[in-house]
N, C-alpha and C positions, 0 to 999 in steps of 0.2 A: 762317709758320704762324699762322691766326688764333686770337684766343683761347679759341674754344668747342672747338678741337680741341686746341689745349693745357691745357684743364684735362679734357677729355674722355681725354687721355693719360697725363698725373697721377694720375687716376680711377681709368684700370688700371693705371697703376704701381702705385697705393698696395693695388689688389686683389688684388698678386700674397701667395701666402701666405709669400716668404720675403723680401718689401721688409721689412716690419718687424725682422725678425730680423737682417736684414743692416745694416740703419740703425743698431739698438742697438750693432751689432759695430762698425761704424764709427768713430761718435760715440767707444765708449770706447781703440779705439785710436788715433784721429786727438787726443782728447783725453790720450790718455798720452805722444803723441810731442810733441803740444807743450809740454806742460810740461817732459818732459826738456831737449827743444831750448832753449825759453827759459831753463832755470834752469843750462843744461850737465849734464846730470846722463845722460849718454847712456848712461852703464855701466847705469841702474838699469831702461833700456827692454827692454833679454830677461825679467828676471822679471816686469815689470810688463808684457806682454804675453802670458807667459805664463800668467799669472795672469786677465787676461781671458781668457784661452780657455778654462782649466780652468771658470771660474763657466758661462762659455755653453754649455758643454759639459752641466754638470750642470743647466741651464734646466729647469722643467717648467710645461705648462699650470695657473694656478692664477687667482684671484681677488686682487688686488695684496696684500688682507690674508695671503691663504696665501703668497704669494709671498716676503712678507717675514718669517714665520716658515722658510723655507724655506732664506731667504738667511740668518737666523742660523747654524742646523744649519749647514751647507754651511760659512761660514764657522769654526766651528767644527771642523769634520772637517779642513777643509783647514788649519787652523791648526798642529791636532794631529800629522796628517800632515807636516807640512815642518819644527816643532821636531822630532819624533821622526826624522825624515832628519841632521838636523844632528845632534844628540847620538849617534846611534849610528852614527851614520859610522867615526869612527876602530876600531869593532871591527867587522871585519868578520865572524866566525861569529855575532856575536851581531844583527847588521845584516841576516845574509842568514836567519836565524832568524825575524826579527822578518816581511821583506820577505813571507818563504813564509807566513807564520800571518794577515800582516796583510791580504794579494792573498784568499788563502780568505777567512776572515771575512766582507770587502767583497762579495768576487762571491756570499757566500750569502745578502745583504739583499736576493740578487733574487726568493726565498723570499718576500718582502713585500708586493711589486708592483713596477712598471716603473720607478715614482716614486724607490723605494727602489735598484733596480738601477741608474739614471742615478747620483744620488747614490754609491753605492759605485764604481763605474766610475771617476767623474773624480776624484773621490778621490785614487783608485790612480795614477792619472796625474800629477796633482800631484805626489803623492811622489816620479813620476819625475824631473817638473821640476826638485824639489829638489836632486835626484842631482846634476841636470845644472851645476845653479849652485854645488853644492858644488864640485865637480870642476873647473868655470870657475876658481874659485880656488884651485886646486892642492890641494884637500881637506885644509886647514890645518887645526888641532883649534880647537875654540872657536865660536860661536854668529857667524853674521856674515849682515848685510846681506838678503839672499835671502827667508829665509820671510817676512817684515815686507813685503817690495815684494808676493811671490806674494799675498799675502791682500791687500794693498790692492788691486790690480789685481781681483782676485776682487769683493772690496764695492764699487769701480768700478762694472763692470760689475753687479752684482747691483743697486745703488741706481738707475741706471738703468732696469734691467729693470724693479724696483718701479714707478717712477716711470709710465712706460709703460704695463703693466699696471695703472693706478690711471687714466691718460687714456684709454686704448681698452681696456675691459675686455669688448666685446662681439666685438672684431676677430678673434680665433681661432677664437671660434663663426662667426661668418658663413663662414671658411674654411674649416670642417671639416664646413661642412655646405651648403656648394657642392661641392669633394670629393667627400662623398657622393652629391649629384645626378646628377655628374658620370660620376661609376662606374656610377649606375645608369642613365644614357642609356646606354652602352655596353654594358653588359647587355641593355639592352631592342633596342641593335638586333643582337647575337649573338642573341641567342634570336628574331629576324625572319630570320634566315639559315638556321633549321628551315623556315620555311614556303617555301623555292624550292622551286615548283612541278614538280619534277620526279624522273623515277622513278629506283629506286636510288642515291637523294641517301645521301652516305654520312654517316648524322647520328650516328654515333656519334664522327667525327673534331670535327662542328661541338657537340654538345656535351661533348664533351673541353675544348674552347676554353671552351663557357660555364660548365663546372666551375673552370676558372682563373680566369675574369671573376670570377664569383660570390667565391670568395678578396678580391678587390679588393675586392667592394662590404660583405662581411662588417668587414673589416679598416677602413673607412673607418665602418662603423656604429657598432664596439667604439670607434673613436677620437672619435667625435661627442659618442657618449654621456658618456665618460669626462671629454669637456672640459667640457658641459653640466652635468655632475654638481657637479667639484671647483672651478668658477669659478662657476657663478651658480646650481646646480640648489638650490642652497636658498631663495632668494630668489625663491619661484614669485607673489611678491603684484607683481615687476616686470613693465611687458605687454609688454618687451623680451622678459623669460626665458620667461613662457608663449608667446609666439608663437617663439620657435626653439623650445620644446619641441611645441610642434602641428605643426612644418616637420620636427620627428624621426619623431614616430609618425607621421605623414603618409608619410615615407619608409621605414619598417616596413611600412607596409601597402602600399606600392606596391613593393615588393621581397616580399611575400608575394603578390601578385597578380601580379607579373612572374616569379615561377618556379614561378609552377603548371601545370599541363600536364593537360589532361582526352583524349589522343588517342593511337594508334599514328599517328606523322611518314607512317612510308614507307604504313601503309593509305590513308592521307589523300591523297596524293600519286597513287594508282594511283587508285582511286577517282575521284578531281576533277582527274583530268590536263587534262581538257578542260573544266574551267569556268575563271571567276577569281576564283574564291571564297576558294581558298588566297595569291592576288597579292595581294586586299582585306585577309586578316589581316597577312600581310607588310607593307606599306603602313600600313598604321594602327600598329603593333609601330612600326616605322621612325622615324614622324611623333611618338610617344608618345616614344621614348628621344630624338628631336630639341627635346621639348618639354623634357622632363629638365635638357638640358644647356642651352636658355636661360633655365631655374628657374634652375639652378648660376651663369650671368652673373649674373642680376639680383641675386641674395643678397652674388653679391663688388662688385657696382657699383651695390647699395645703390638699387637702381631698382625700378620696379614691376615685377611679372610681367603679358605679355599673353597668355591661352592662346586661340590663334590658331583659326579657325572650321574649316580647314583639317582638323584632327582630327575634328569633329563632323560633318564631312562624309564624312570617307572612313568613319567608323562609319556613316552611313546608306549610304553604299554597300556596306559589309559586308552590313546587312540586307537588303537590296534580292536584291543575288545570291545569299543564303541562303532568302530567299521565292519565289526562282526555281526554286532546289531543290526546294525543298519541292512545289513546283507539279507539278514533273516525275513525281512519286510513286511515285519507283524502290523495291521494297521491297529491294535488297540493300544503301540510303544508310541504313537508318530510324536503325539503332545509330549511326554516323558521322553522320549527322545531327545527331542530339541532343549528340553530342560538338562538335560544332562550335555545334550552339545555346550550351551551356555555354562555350565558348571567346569568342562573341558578348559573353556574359552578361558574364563577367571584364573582357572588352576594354570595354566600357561603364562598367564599375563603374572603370575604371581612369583611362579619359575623365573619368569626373568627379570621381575623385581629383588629378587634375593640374590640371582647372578649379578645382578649390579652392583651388586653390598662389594664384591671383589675389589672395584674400583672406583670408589662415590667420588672422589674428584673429577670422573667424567662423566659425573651426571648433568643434565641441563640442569640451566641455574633456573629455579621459578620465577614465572610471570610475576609473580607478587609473592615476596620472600617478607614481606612483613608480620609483625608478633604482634598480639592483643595485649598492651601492657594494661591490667588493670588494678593498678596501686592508683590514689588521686595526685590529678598532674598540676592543681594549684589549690591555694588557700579556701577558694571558693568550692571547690569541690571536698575536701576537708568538711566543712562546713556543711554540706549539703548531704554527706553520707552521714556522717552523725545525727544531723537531724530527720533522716530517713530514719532512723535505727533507735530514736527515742519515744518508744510505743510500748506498751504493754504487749501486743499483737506481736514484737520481734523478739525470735530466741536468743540473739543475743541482749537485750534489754533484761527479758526474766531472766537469763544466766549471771548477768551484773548484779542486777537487784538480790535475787537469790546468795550470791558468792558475799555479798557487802552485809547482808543479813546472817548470813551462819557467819560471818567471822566477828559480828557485834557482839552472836549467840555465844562462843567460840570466850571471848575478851570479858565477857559476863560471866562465865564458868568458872575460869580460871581463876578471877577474883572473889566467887562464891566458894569454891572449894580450897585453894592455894595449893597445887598439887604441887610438888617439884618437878623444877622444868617443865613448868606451864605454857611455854609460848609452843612448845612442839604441837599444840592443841591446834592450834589455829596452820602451823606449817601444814600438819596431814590432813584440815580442811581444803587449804588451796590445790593441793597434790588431789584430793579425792573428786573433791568436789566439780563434775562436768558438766556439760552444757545438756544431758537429758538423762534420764537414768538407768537405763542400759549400758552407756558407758560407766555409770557413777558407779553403778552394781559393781562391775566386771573391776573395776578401780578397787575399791574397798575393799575385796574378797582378797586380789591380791595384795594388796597393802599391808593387811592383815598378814596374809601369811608370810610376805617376804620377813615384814618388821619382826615373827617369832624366833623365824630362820636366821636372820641377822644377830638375836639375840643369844640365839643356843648355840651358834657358830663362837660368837663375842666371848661366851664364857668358856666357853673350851677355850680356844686359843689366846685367853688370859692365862690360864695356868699352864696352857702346854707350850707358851714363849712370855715368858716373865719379863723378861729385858725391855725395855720400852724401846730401845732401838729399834731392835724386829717389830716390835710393835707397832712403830713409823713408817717403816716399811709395807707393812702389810695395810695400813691407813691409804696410802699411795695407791697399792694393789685395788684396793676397795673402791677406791675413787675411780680408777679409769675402767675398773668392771662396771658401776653404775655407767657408764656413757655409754660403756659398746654396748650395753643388756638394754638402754631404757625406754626405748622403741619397739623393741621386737620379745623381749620377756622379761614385763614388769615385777612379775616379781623376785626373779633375782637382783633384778637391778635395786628395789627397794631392801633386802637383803645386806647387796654389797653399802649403799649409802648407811645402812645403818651401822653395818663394820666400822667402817671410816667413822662416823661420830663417834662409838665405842674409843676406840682407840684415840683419836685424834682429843678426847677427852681426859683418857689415860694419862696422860702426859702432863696434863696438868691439874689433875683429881684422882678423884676416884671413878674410874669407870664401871664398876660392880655398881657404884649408886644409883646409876644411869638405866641399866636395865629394868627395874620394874618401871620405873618414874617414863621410861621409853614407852614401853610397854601398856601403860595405863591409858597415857596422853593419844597413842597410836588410836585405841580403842574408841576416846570420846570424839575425839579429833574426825573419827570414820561414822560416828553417830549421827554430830550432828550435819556431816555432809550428806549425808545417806537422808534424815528426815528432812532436811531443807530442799533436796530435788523431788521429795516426797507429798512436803506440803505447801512449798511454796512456790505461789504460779508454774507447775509442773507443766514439762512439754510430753504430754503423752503422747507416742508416735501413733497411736492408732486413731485418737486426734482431728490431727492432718494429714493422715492419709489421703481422703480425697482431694487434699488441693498438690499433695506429692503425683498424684495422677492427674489433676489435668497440666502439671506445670510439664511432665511426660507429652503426653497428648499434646499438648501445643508447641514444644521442640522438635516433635517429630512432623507434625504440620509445616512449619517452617523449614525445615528440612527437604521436605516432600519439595515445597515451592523454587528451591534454590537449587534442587537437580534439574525438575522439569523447564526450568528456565534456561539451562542449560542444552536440553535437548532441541531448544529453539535458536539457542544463539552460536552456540559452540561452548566446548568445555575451555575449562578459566577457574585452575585454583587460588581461585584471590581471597585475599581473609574473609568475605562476608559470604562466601560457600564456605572455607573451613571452618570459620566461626557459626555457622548454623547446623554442620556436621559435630562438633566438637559439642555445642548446647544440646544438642540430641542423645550424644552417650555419655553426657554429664548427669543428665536428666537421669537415664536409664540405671548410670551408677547410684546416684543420690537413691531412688527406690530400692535400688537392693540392700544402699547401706541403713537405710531407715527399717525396711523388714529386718535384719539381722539385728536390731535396736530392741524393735518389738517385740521381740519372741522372750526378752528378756525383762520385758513388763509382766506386775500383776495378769492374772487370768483374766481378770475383767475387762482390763485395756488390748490385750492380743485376740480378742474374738474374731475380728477382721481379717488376721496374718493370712487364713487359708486362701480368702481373695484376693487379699494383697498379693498374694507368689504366684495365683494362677494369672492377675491381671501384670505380672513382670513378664511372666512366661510369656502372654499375648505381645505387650509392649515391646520385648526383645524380639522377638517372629518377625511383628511389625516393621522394628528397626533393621533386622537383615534384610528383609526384601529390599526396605529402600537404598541397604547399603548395596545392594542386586542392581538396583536401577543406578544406584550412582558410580557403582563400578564402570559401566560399560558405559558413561558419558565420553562421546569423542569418536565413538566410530562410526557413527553419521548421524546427519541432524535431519528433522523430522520438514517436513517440508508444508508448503501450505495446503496443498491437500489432505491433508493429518493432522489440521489442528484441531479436530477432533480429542483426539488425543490429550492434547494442551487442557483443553477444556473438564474432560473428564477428572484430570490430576488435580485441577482448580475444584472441581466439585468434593473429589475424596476430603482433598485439604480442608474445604471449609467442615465438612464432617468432622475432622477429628477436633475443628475448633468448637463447633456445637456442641462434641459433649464435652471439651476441655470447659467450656465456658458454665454445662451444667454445674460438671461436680463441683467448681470450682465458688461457684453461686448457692449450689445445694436445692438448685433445679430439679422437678422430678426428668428421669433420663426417659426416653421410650425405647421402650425394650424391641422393640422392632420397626425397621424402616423401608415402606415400600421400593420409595427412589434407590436407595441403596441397593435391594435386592436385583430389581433391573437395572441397574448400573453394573452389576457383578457377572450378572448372564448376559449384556450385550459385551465385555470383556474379554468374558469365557467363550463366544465365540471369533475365533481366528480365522480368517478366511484362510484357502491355500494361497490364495495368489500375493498375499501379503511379504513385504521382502524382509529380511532376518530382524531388519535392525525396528522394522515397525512391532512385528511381533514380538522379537524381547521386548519391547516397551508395554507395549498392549498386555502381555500375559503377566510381567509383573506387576502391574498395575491391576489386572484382577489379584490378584494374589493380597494386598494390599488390602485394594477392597471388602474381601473375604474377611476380613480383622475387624471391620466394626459392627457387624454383628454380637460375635463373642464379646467384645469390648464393649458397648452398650449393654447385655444382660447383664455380665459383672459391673458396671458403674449403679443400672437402677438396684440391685443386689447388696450394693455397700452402702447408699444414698438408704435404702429402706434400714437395713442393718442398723445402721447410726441411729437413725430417728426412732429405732424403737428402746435404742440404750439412753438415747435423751430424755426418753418419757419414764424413764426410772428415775430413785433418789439421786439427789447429787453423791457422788463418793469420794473420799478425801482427796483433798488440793484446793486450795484458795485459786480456783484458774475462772 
């Protein structure tokens, strides 16, 4: 290999976004096995590896200075956690007392933010560790060995991390916002997959798809930001940090521009069967999410962006066959026309949003380049979100109570049966056990399988490398597989963790004994998390469904309010339009990810999913239009003659709060509305004499309009739905 392609390989090694992660995991266990090795000290390698996992476990994006306030805390929790495991060891009521108070508490820090929730999690996990080390030592009374190794292991690794995070402090942003690229070329070319030219294309299955996409690209925005915020977003005088924050609003606005939508698909389609007007916008859509995703290379491989001529070309072909149109002078294209001139307009404004990616340091700096930090910014707000969040009525409240109860269940088992290595009972309840049960399912299944795989793997390569060396070695391997896998394919990742225990065992037992006693605990361990999301205070998503619709319905509302204000004052990206655009396809995300939950409930509970995904499909339609209307904010404002206009958008908006307010209430909905109807036919007509910028406004705003129809039959449809499931037996769950 010569050496431009091996440092060319290096390059994306080093761009993938879990090398780093896995190299920190490495170094700190490859560096804890050798000191035991070299000093003999192999008894102390289980807690001091377990101890690195618990810190990486609780890792969070930060600035090396946050990082290592972080790693105090941490350090501290986990301190706390493993003396108080030893001292209450010997009494057990008072032990499993403490276990159930101390598991809630933790899981309610996620009250906080996510930061807070990681934190409380590995926590809780540690303590298990403790369990487990106590118990290695036949749970003798007195203070020994164990928490002392656990926390070093822990600041191991944490000083690393710091370390790290103080050399590459810009390394997470580059990958969270290629990520983001990344999602959004795939998006753009889902939404290229509307303009197949052909009739009876069934586009409500193809944007079902781009309702999931969209999920993706939301969920990589919230995470760009979040990294951008808490690592560098203060330090906006660096022209590192203004240029990823230009490369973010850059992709705000190109994720507003790529899910607008100025057209009915299938008119378009019938209409221009016989041109290739609609193959031109498909094509260019295509070439635009291909440009996306080599913005996304160049940001992970540190290289220039080229935006390729390529694009600027099939845009002049777009116009070309659009002038062709126009040429032909069919008076039945004129409306579909102008729809597509506006489809033109975006597709060009979008071109040269990508052309800019070339050189984001010469983008204007925005009006208002501020971030929504929402972690709590005092004691008082501390305070006020926890006691928001101690209700029966919050998922996270059942999720705490629920986790605090299967692990008492969990601590009661294991002293009813005395399996060997009994604590792992209650580890693969915290591991399993999730906050609804479509995750919990999907958890379990895999848990299960990883942990057989991890076993069958364990026994072969006990006897196909005897030598406990290799054995250490491959412990190490195991360890930094679990990190890079546990995110993205749990169950190998549970596989490799179980390796490492095997081995990591070996060393100073018998790790053959381990396997079934693994084995068994994996089993009850996934029981009782599986019937504790089952029967206690369960959050079935079919549920709240209708309040996941109107909390939709009321973002897009506000949405609606915060462009057409716009079209009165001037456009103005200031946080309280981003932030009302942002709660709009947060909304839209959270419904998809809650239908995708649901499908993996009992049959009784997914009765609803088929309106649940037709009322996404609407919702998402909904939400392109206005991302239609709010694309084109800025190229002229509506004047006082027109506040007409104004008015009509105030009227749509309180509609979509009417029914947000039904379901939300469990109002009956009215399945149909006069005002609405005439509000949609004086929309639908457009004068000629109207000027471009009145009638884009006016036709998307019917367009809009047209959606509370469908949207009201599906809400009184789910609203009746419900109440005829209500008036059946109750069926299992204390809810």
């Amino acid at each position: 290999m010569s050496s431009t392609a091996l440092r060319h390989s290096l390059r994306r090694l080093w761009a993938l976004d879990k090398f780093g992660y896995s190299l920190r995991v490495f170094i700190a266990l490859a560096g804890s096995l050798a000191l035991c090795w070299a000093q003999g000290w192999m008894h102390a390698l289980i807690p001091l590896f377990l101890g690195v996992v618990a810190s990486a476990l609780a890792e969070t994006d930060d600035s090396w200075q946050g990082r290592l306030t972080a790693l105090l805390v941490t350090l501290g929790c986990f301190s706390a956690a493993a003396y108080a495991v030893e001292l209450l060891f010997p009494y057990p009521w008072l032990f499993v007392s403490a276990l159930a108070l101390s598991s809630f508490a933790l899981t309610m820090l996620g009250a906080l933010g996510e930061r807070f929730a990681t934190l409380g999690w590995a926590t809780l996990i540690l303590a298990i560790y403790s369990m487990i080390g106590v118990e290695q030592r036949g749970g003798s009374a007195g203070l020994g060995p164990e928490p002392l190794l656990l926390v070093a292991g822990a600041a191991w690794y944490g000083l690393l991390s710091v370390i790290w995070n103080a050399l590459f402090a810009h390394q997470p942003v580059q990958h969270s916002l290629a990520r983001l690229f990344r999602e959004l070329g795939r998006y753009l070319k889902l939404k290229a997959a509307l303009f197949e030219p052909l009739r009876q294309l069934d586009v409500e299955q193809r944007r079902l798809a781009l309702a999931r996409q969209n999920g993706q690209v939301v969920a990589a925005l919230n995470a760009a930001k979040e990294i951008i915020l808490h690592r560098v977003g203060h330090d906006r005088a660096n022209p590192k940090v203004g240029r990823y924050l230009k490369l973010y609003f850059l992709a705000q606005d190109i994720h507003e521009r790529a899910s607008s939508s100025h057209y009915p698909y299938n008119e378009l389609a019938e209409a221009f069967f016989h041109s290739d007007v609609l193959f031109r916008c498909q094509r260019l859509l295509r070439l635009h999410g291909e440009a996306c995703q080599r913005l996304a290379e160049a940001i992970e491989l540190r290289q220039p962006f080229e935006y390729r001529e390529l694009c600027s070309e099939a845009l002049e072909d777009l116009h070309a066959s659009l002038d062709h149109l126009h040429l032909q002078s069919n008076p039945a294209w004129r409306h579909l026309l102008r729809s597509l001139q506006a489809l033109a307009g975006n597709l060009a404004t979008l071109d040269r949003l990508l052309g800019s990616a070339s050189n984001p340091d010469a983008l204007a700096d925005e009006q208002d380049s501020s971030l929504l930090d929402r972690e709590p910014q005092s004691f008082k707000d501390v305070v006020e979100r926890l006691r928001l969040q101690l209700t029966p009525t919050s998922l996270l409240f059942r999720h705490a109570l629920r986790l605090a109860i299967a692990l008492a269940a969990g601590y009661g088992l294991l002293h009813w049966v005395h399996p060997a290595q009994g604590y792992w009972i209650l580890l693969t309840t915290v591991f399993v056990c999730q906050p609804n049960y479509g995750a919990t399912r999907r958890k379990l299944v895999q848990r299960i399988a990883g942990t057989v795989l991890g076993l069958v793997l364990g026994w072969a390569l006990f006897d196909l490398f005897p030598s406990t060396l290799m054995q250490a070695f491959f412990a190490v391997a195991a360890g930094v597989a679990f990190f890079a896998t546990r995110s993205s394919r749990y169950t190998l990742a549970t596989a490799a963790i179980t390796l490492m225990v095997l081995f990591c065992f070996n060393q100073v037992g018998d790790g053959y004994g381990l396997i079934v006693p693994r084995l068994v605990d994996t089993l009850l361990g996934s029981l009782i998390a599986g019937l504790a999301v089952f029967l206690i205070l369960p959050d079935w998503q079919g549920r709240r469904l209708e309040r996941m619709l109107a909390n939709t319905l009321s973002c897009n509302s506000s949405y609606l309010r915060q462009i057409i204000r716009q079209y009165a004052s001037g456009k103005r990206d200031d946080l309280a339009y981003r932030l009302a655009r942002r709660n709009a396809h947060n909304a839209d995300a959270a419904l998809s990810s809650t239908l995708g939950n649901m499908l993996m409930e009992p049959g009784h509970f997914r009765k609803q999913a088929d309106i649940g995904f037709r009322f996404l499909v609407l919702s998402h339609t909904l939400l392109s239009y206005l991302s239609g209307l709010g694309a084109h904010r800025g190229e002229g404002l509506l004047g006082a003659d027109q506040a007409q206009l104004l008015a009509d958008a105030e009227r749509i908006a309180g509609s979509l709060d009417e029914i947000a307010g039904q379901l939300g209430e469990r109002h009956p909905v009215a399945i149909h509305s006069d005002a609405e109807e005439q509000l949609a036919l004086a929309l639908e007509q457009v004068p000629e004499e109207l000027d471009e910028q009145q009638r884009l406004v006016q036709t998307q705003l019917a367009l809009i309009c047209r959606q509370l129809g469908p949207l009201r039959t599906l809400a009184a449809h789910l609203l009746r739905g419900q109440d005829r499931a209500a008036a059946r037996p109750d069926t299992p769950g204390l809810s």
